[in-house]
Backbone as CSV, one residue per row, in Angstrom:
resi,resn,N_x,N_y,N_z,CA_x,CA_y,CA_z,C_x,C_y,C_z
1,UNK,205.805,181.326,39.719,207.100,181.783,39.256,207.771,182.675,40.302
2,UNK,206.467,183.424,40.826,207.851,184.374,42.043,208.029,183.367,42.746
3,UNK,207.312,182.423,43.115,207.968,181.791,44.766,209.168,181.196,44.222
4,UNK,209.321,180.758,43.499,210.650,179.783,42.687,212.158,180.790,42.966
5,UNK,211.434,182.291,42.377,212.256,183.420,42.715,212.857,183.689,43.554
6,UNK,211.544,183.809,44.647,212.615,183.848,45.735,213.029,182.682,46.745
7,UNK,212.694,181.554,46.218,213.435,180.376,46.536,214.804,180.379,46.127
8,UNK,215.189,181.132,44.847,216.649,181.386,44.323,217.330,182.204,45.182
9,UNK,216.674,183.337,45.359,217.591,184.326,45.727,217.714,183.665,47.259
10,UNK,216.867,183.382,48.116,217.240,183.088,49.390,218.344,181.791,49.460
11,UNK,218.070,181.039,48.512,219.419,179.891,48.586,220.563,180.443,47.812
12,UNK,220.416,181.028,46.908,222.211,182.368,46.784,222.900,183.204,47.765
13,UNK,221.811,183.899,48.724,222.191,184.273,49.258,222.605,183.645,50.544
14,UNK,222.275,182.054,51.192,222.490,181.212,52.026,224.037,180.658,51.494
15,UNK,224.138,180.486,50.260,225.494,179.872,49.857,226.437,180.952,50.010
16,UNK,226.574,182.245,49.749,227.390,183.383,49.928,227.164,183.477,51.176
17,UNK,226.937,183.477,52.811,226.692,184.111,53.483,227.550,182.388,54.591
18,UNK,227.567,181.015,53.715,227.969,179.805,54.499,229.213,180.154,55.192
19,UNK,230.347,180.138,53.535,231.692,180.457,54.236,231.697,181.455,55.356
20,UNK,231.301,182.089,55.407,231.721,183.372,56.667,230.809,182.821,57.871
21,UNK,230.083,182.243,57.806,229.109,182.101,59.023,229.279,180.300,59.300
22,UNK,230.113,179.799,58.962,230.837,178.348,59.540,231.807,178.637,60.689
23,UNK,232.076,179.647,60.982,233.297,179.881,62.130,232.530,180.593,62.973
24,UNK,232.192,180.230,64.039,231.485,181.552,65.060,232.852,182.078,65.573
25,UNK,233.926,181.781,66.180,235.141,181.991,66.540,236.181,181.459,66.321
26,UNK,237.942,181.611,66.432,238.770,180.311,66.509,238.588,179.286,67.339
27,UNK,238.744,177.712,67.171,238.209,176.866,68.137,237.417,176.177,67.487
28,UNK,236.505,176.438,66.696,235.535,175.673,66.538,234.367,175.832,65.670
29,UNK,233.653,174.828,64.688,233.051,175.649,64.078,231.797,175.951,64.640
30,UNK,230.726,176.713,63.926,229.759,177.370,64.275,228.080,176.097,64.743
31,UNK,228.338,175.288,63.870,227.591,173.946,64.093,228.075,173.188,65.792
32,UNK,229.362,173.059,65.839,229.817,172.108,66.666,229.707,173.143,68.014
33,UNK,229.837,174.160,67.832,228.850,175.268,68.756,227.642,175.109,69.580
34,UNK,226.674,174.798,68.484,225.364,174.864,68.599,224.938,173.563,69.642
35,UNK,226.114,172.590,69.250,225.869,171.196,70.054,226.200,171.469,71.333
36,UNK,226.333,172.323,71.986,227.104,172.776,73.195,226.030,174.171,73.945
37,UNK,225.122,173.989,73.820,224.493,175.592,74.162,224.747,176.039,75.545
38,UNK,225.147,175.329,76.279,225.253,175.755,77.232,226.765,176.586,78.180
39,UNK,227.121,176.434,77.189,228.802,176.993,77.393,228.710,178.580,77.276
40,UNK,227.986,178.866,76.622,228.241,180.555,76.631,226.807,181.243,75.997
41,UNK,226.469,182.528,75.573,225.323,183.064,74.866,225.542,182.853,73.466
42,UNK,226.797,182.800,72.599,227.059,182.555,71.586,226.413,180.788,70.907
43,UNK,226.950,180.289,71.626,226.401,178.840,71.439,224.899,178.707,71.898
44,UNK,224.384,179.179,72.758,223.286,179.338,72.569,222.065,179.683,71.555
45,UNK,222.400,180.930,71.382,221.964,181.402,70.082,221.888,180.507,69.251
46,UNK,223.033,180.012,68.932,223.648,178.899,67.367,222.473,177.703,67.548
47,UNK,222.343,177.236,68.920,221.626,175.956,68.712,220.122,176.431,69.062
48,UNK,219.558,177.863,69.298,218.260,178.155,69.208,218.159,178.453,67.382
49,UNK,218.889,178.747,66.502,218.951,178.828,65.167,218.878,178.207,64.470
50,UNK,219.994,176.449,64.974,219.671,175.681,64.501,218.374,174.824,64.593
51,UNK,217.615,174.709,65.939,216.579,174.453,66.097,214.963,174.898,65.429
52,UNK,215.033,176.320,65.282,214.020,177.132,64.741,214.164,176.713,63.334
53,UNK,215.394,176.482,62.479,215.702,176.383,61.641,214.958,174.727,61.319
54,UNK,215.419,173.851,61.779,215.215,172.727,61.373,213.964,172.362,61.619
55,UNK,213.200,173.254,62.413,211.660,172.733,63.156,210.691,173.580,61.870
56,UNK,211.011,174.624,61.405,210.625,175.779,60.371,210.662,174.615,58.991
57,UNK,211.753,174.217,58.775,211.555,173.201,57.432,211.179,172.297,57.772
58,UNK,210.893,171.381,58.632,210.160,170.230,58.692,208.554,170.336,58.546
59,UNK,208.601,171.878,59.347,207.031,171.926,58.954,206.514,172.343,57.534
60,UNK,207.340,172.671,57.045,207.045,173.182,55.578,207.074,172.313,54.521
61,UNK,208.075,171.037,54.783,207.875,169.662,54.087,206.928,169.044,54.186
62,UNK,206.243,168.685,55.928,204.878,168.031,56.178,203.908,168.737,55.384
63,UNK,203.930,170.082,55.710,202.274,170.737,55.072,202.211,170.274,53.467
64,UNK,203.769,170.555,52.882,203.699,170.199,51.086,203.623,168.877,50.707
65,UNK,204.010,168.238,51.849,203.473,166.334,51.606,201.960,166.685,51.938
66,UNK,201.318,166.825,52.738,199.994,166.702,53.156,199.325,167.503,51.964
67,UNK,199.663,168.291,51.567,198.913,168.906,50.287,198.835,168.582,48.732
68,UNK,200.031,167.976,48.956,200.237,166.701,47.768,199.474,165.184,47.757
69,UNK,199.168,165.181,49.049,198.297,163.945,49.586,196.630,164.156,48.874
70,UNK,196.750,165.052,49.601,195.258,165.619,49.357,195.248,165.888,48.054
71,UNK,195.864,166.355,47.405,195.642,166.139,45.677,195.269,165.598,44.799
72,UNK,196.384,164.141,45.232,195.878,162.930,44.515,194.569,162.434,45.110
73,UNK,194.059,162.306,46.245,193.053,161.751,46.591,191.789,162.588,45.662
74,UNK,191.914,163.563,45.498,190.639,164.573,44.424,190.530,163.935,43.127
């Protein structure tokens, strides 16, 4: 029950925190940034975030498939 918890609060607080953090500047948004890292430290950042980010949940899907694997096989 807590992890569920704070599975809530961290995706409430990801949805309140989108709008403002879709614009890194005028120009462009904060994603289409990230595709560009090499243009400035700002875009950088964005696409080391998005990276950590997407490499962080992939591994957290594999381990909960692999542990779901191993389940049924018991």
């Amino acid at each position: 029950m807590k992890t569920k918890m704070i599975g809530c609060v961290a995706l409430a607080v990801g949805l309140l925190l989108a709008p403002t953090s879709a614009y890194a500047h005028p120009g462009h948004s904060w994603l289409a940034g990230a595709a560009q890292p090499l243009l400035g430290l700002d875009h950088f950042l964005a696409a080391m975030t998005v990276a950590v980010t997407v490499g962080v949940g992939l591994m957290v899907t594999l381990r909960r498939g692999a542990r779901t694997e191993s389940d049924r096989r018991s």
